[in-house]
C-alpha positions in Angstrom: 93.1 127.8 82.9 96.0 129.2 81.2 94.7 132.3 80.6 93.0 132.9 84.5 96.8 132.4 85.2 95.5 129.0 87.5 98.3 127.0 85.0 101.7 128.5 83.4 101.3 126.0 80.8 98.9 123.1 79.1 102.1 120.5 80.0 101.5 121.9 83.7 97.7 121.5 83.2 97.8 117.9 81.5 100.6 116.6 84.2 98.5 117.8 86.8 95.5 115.5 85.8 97.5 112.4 84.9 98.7 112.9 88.4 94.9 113.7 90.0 93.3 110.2 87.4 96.1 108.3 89.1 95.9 109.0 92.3 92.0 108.5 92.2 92.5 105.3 90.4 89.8 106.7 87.7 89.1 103.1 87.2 87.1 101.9 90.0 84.4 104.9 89.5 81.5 103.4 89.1 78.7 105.9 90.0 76.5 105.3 92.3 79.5 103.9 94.5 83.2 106.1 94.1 86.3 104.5 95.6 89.8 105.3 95.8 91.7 101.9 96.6 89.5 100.6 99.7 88.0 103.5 101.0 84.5 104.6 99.4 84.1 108.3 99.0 81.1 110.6 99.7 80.3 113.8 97.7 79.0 116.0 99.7 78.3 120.1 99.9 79.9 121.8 102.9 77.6 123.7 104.3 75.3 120.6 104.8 78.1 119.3 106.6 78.7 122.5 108.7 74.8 122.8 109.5 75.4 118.8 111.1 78.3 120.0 113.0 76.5 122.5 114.8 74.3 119.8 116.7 77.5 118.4 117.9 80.0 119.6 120.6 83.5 120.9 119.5 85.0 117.9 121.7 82.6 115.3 120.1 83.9 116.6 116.6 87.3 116.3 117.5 87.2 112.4 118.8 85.3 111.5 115.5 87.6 113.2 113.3 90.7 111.2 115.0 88.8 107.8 114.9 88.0 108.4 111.1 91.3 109.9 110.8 92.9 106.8 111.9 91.1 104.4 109.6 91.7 107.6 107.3 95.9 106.9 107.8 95.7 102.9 107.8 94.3 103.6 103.7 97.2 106.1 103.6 100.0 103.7 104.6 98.1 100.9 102.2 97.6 102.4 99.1 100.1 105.0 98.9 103.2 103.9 101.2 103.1 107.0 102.6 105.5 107.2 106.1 103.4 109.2 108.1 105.2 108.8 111.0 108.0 111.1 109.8 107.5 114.9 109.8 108.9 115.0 106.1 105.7 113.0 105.0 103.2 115.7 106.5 103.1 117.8 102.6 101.8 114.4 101.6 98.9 114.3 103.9 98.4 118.0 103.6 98.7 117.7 99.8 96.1 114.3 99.8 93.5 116.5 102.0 93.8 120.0 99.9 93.1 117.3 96.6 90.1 115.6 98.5 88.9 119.3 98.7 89.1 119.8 102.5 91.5 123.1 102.0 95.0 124.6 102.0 97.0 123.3 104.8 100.6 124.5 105.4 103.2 124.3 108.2 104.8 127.2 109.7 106.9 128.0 113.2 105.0 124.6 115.2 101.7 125.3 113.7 99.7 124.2 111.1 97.5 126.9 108.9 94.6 125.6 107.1 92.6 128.4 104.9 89.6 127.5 102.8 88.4 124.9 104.6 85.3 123.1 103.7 85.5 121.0 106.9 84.4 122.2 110.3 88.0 123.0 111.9 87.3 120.5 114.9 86.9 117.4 112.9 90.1 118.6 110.6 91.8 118.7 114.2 91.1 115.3 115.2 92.0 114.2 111.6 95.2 115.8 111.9 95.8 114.6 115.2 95.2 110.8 113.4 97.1 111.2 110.8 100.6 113.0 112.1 100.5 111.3 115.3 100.2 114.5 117.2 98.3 116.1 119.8 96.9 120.0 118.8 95.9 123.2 120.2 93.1 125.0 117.8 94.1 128.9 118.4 91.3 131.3 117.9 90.5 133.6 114.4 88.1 135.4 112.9 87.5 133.7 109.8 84.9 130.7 109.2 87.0 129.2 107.0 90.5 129.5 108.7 92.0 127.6 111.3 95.3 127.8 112.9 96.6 124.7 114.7 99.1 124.6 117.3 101.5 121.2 117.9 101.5 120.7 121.3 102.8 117.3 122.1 103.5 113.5 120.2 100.4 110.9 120.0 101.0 108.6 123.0 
């Protein structure tokens, strides 16, 4: 890792994982069922769940990704004490999804920009929308994997 310049250092490298085995409390993997804290997790490849998304309208996928995303920000809250009604806590979430492997998510002028998404951008809209209390806008691009989301009003 060191050496693909991914790390600067093997401290870097070795703090990085203690942080990743605690916050996936290592402990309760027990194959065939994975859990972090309450919520059981789903390996899965993305282009499986891309092909599914297909058969479902944009709208659909948006509703379902904010009533996931809700039970999604309870666990949040629970495990982690996360404030996620506060705009300082939203490198938190975006930091929990990019570990949970649903991309790079970063804030910029009112918008969020999410690259490398393995997540159709829909349901990543409505799990936004549940997790920072906020209502978006999903702008238009060119690439598959991109998705640029505008903040256009507070949850009511």
């Amino acid at each position: 890792m060191i050496s693909r310049g991914v790390k600067r250092s093997r401290k870097e490298a070795v703090l990085e994982a203690l942080r990743f085995y605690q916050m996936f409390t290592m402990e309760n993997w027990h194959p065939p069922r994975y859990q972090m804290g309450a919520v059981r997790l789903v390996f899965m490849n993305s282009e499986g769940l891309f092909e599914v998304s297909k058969e479902v309208p944009s709208d659909k996928l948006v509703e379902a990704g904010r009533r996931a995303g809700y039970i999604l920000r309870d666990h949040l809250i629970a495990s982690f004490g996360l404030k996620l009604v506060e705009q300082s806590s939203w490198g938190d979430i975006f930091e929990f999804l990019r570990n949970m492997g649903w991309g790079v998510f970063k804030r910029a002028d009112g918008k969020i920009l999410a690259s490398n998404l393995s997540v159709p951008a829909p349901l990543v809209q409505g799990y936004l929308e549940a997790l920072l209390s906020v209502r978006l806008r999903t702008l238009p691009t060119r690439a598959p994997d991109v998705a640029i989301f505008e903040v256009v009003g507070e949850e009511s």
